[in-house]
N, C-alpha and C positions, 0 to 999 in steps of 0.2 A: 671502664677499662676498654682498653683497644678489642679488634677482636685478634684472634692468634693464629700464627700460620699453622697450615699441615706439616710443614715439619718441627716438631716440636726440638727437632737437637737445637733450631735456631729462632725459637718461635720468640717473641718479645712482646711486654705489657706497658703501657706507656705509663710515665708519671703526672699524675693529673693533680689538678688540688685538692680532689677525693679522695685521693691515695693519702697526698702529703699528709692530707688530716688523720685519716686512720691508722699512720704509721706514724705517728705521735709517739706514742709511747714507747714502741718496739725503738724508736730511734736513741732512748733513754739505755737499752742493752745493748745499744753498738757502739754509744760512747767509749772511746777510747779501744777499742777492739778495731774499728773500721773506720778508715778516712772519711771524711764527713765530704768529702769528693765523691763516693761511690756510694753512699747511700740511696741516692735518685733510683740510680740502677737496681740497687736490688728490693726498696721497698715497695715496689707494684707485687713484687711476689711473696716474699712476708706477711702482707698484708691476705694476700689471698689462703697462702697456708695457711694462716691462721684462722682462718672464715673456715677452711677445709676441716679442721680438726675438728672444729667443735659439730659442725655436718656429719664426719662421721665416726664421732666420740672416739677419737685417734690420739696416741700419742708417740710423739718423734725423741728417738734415741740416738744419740751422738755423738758419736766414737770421740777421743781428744785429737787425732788426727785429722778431725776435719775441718773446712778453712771459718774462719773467725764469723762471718756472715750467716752460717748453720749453727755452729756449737755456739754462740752468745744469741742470735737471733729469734732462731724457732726453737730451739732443740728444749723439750721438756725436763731430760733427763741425762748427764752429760756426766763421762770420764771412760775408764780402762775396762779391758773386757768384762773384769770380775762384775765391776760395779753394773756393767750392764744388764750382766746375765744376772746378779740380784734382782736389780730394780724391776726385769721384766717377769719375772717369779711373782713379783707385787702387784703390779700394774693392773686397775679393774677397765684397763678400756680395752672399746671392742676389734679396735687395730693399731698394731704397731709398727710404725714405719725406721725401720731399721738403716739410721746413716753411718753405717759403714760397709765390711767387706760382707762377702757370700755365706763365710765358715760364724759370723757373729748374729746374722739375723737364721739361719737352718737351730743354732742354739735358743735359740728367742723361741722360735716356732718349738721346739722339742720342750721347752718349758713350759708355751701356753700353745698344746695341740687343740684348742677349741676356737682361737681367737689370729685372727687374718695378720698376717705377719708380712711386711711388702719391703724389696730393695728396692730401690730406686733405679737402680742401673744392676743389671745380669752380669754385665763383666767385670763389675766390681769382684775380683778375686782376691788371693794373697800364695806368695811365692811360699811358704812352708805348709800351707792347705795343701797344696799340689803335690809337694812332694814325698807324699806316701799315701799308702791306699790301706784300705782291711785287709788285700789281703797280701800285704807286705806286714802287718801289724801280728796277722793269723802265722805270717811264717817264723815271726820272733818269737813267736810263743813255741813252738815247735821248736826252735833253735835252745830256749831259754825254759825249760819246763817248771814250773810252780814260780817263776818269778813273776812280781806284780808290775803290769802296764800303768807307768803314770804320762797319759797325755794332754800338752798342751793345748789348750783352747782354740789356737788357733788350727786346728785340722776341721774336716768334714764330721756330720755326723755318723757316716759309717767308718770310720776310727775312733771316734769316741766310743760310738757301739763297742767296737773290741776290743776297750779300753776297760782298767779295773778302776781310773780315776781321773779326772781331768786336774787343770790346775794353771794358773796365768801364772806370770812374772811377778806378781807380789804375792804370792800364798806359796813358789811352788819347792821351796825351803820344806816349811810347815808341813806340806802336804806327804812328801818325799817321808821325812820324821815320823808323821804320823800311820803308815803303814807298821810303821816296828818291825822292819825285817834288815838284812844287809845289803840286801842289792834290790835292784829296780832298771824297767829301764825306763827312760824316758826321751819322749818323742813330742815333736821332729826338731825344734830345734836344738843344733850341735854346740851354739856358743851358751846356749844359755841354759844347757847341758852341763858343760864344762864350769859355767858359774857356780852352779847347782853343786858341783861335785867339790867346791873349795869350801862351800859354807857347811858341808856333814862331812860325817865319817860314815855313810852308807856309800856303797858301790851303786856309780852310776853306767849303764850301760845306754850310749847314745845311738841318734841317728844322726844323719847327714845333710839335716833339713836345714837350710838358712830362708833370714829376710833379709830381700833385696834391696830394702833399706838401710839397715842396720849394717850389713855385712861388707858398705861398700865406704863407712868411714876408715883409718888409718891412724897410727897412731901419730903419724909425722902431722896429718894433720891436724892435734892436739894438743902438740906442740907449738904449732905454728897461733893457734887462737891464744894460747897464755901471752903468747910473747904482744900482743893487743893489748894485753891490761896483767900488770905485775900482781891485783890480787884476786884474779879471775877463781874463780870457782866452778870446775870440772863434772857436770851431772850425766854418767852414759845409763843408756838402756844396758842390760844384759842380753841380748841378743846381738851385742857390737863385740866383735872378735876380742879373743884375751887382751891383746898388746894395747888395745884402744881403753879396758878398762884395769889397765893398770896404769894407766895416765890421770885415770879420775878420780876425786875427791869423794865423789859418792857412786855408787851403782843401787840403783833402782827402777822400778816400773814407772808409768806414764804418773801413777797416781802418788807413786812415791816420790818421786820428783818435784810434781807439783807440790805437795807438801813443804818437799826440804824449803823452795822456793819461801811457801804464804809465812812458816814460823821463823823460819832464819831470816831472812830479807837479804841475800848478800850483794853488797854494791854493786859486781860486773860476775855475770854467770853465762856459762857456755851448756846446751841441753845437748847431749850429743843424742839426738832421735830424730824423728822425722820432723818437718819444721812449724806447719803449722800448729805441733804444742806447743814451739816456743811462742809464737802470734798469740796463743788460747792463753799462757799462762801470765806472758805478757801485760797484757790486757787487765788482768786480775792483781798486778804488783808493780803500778806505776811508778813507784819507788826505788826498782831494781834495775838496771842496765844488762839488755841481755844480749852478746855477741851471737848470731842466728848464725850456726853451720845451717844448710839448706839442701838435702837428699828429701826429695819428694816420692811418698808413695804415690805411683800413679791409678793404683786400684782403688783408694781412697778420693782421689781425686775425681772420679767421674762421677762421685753424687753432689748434684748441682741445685743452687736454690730450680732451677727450671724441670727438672729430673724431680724432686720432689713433688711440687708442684703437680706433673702430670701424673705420677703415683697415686697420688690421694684423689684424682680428678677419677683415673679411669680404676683403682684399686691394682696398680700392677705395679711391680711384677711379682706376684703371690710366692713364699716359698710354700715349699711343699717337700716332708719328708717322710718316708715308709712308714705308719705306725708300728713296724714291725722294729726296725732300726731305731724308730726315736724312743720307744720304751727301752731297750737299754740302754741307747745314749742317756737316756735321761737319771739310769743311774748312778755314771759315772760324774753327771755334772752335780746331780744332787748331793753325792759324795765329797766333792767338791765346797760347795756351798755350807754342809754342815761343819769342814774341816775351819772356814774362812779366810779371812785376809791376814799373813803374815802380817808379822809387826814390821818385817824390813822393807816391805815390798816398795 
């Protein structure tokens, strides 16, 4: 292999016939995920994560938002938060390289405090992480006396910490339910709040938190994809505003989605989410015709096969959270994990 620049934002590995050959097989998992145009490009570095893993007994977790060349390439372990924050509860290796945002690998690490847990990229953030803190969370409690905190995953661990329970987009039905009380509040996101509150008969008490994905579909524009294929089939996330999921045929999570997808098979489907799930699930049901709306998370988008790559090279960028704070985060998540995966998610 070449050797690599000092700056690694633009460093590049050349493609040699010692690559071509080692990326043999890996080029077997991009089939149909990734243009056989761009394979050159990224199997010098595939090639080397892969060498990197087993160097240092690593394994790569990979949000469904991430672009087709991680989640079918390297990623060991791939889907929705839930599923993440499972698999890395199980996981016996001795680092985990977290591809996705900030708020999903601080949970990795609060699950396995003994074992090196790395982002790839530091700014990989998320627009409803940000938008509350503990001690906006300490002041609902004070606002709201003896009601139980049910917080979305996607926050920090010092919200979790002062949280009575976590819960993603496909448990967080189940989860809500399963306190047995009448009211809750639940945090930070407002639309998927508002879902939450049409499928019980418990009081939900929200926050004000959106994604910046999610929140920027329409329902005009859902209208305007039917009108592309007369028996399209309508998939939104619940974190896409009411109007946009009362246009849809189903509302589910990343993983519920996927699902509806592998056992239905419907001829021409619209995902109203972020878009590289549609590429991911794509890939997996050549069968299906899928009209791609396309709002990119850009926080997901800075983990890059080369951004891996120098992760596992130098072990950075380490998270690191208070054991102080991750003990009780960890038993809102664990809370969480005993309740599981809704049936709807």
């Amino acid at each position: 292999m070449a050797p690599r620049s000092a700056a690694w934002e633009v460093e590049t590995l050349e493609y040699t016939p010692e690559v071509e050959r080692a990326a043999t097989p890996l080029f077997e998992r991009l089939r149909g995920a990734v243009p056989e145009i761009e394979w050159p490009v990224h199997a010098p570095y595939l090639v080397r994560i892969e060498e990197l893993k087993k160097e240092r007994n690593a394994v790569i977790l990979a949000h469904s938002y991430q672009t087709p060349e991680i989640y079918h390439g390297i990623a060991d372990i791939r889907g929705d938060s839930l599923a993440l924050a499972q698999e890395a509860a199980r996981t016996d290796a001795d680092v985990i390289v977290l591809c996705g945002v900030h708020f999903m690998a601080e949970t990795a690490k609060v699950i396995n405090p003994e074992k090196t847990v790395l982002i790839p990229d530091l700014r990989a953030g998320c627009s409803l992480a940000e938008s509350i803190t503990g001690d906006d969370v300490r002041g609902l409690r004070a606002q709201h006396p003896g009601v139980p905190i049910v917080t979305y995953v996607n926050t920090s661990a010092e919200v979790k910490a002062e949280s009575d329970i976590c819960c993603t987009s496909s448990n967080a039905v189940r989860v809500v339910e399963s306190l047995g009380v009448d009211r809750v509040i639940f945090l930070p996101d407002e639309y998927l709040a508002s879902y939450v509150a049409t499928q019980t008969d418990v009081e939900i008490i929200p926050w004000d938190g959106r994604c910046e994905v999610h929140e920027r579909f329409t329902a005009e524009e859902v209208r305007r994809y039917r009108s592309l294929a007369a028996d399209l089939i309508v998939l939104a996330h619940p974190e896409c505003p009411p109007e946009v999921l009362a246009e849809a045929d189903y509302v589910g999570s990343t993983s519920g989605m996927a699902r509806y997808v592998r056992e239905r098979q419907p001829r021409n489907v619209a995902m109203i989410t972020e878009c590289s799930m549609s590429d991911n699930v794509a890939a997996e049901n050549p069968n299906v015709n899928f009209i791609r709306p396309c709002n990119l998370c850009p926080h997901m988008k800075r983990i890059t096969l080369p951004r891996i790559m120098r992760s596992l090279e130098r072990l950075e960028h380490r998270v690191e959270v208070d054991p102080a704070v991750a003990g009780r985060a960890r038993i809102a998540v664990d809370r969480m994990l005993a309740v599981g995966r809704g049936s709807g998610g």
